[in-house]
Phi, psi and omega in degrees: 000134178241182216242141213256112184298142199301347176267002164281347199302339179274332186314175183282345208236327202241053190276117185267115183291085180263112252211106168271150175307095182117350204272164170303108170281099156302149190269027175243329171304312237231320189235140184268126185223133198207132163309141168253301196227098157295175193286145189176153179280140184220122180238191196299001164284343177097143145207171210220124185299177196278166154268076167339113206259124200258012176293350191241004150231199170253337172240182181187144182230137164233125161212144188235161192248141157233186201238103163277145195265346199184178213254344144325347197281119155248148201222135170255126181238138176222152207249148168230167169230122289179173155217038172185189176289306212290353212051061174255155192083344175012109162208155186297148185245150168286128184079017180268352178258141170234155161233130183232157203232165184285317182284009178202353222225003185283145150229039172233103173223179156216168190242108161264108198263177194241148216281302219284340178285344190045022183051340180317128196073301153010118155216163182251112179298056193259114165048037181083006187239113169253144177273097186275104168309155175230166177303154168280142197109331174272219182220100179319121172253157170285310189281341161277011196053062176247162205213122169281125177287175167206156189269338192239327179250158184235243199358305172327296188310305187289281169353280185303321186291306180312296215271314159312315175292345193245028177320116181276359167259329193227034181284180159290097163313117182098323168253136177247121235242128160235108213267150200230179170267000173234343218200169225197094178238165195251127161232172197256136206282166189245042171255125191291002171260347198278044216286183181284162181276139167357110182094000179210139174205075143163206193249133197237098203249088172226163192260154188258009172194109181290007176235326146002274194234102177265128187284131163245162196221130177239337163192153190225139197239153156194145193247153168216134185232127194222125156241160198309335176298003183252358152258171196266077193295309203290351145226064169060018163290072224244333201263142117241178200233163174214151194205125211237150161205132219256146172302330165222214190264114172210125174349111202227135172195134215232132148285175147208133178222121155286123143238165181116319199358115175312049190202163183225154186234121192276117169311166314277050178221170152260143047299157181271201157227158184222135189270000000 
């Protein structure tokens, strides 16, 4: 191991911490986050971010977001591996691609019900647990998940839906319902004890009346996680890239964060140390 000199300390790779004993590790310190993709329409021709050289750590996550026009919508991401920024050489690492659909992977929607159906009978699907309008006037049971609709207010409707789904006994786990004056929108909620149910990560929505109760789709997230044994170092595939493709053209934008850093920090001053 050599010692990184302290005016390196700036380099893009060797950035240096000076760290009191007890003080707080941001998690911007410990890890390099960076745009991958800015935001931009990316349709079924693809685009493929600049490359990022992964020589001074051990992992890396890439996740992009995309804005789906509809619940039909799917994006494929798949990590390459590079020997440089520019991608000369470009080639696929094996078990680096995902694909995620508007049906299971949103972690953004909204619900709009409609005033003249008042919802009676009408149901909503989240993530495996349904939900039933009832006339307004009847009597909501909890443990059936049932939501009194309206006939005169949509604010009623959304207001009854919101406070069942976000139910702490029979509500959706991982999701949080936030009621609006037209619309009803679902997020996936960030409190860490509140996690998704088993199988599933993110909201996964469908309705028994697209006019009724109409599902809107607002964002679809997908993560791909890569460590360095999976390039091919030994001829210098040192960089990777993520490359998105989305079926049709839709507003697409992607980070990466390294992590893992190669360096150990010598007390009680910097230089770094470098592997």
């Amino acid at each position: 191991m050599a010692i990184v000199p302290e005016k390196q300390c700036n380099d893009d790779w060797h950035y240096c911490q000076h760290k009191k004993k007890g003080e707080i590790v941001m998690i911007s310190e410990m890890n390099k986050i960076q745009q991958a993709i800015y935001p931009q329409t990316v349709s079924s021709a693809g685009t493929t971010s600049i490359y990022f050289n992964l020589a001074m750590f051990t992992n890396a996550s890439f996740v992009w977001d995309v804005v789906p026009t509809g619940l039909t919508m799917t994006s494929t991401g798949l990590v390459y591996q590079a020997t440089d920024e520019a991608g000369t050489d470009a080639a696929s690492i094996t078990a680096t691609s995902t694909v995620v659909y508007a049906t299971s992977n949103l972690t953004e929607a909204t619900v709009t019900p409609s005033i003249s159906a008042g919802e009676t009978g009408s149901t909503i699907d989240i993530n495996g647990l349904t939900f039933t309008g009832l006339t307004a006037g009847s009597t909501a049971v909890a443990t059936d998940r049932e939501f009194l609709g309206s006939t005169a207010n949509a604010s009623t409707t959304i207001t009854n839906l919101a406070a069942a789904i976000n139910d702490t006994g029979y509500g959706v786990p991982g999701v949080r319902a936030l009621a609006g004056s037209a619309a009803l929108t679902l997020y996936l909620d960030e409190d860490p004890a509140k996690a998704l149910a088993s199988g599933y990560k993110g909201l996964a929505l469908t309705s028994s009346s697209t006019t009724d109760l109409t599902i809107g789709a607002r964002h679809m997230q997908g993560i791909i996680e890569i460590v360095d044994s999976k390039l091919t170092l030994s001829s210098n595939f040192t960089h990777v890239g993520l490359n998105v493709i989305n079926i049709s053209a839709n507003t697409t934008a992607a980070v990466i964060i390294r992590g893992g850093a190669r360096y150990l920090e010598p007390e009680p001053f910097c230089p770094k140390t470098q592997v």
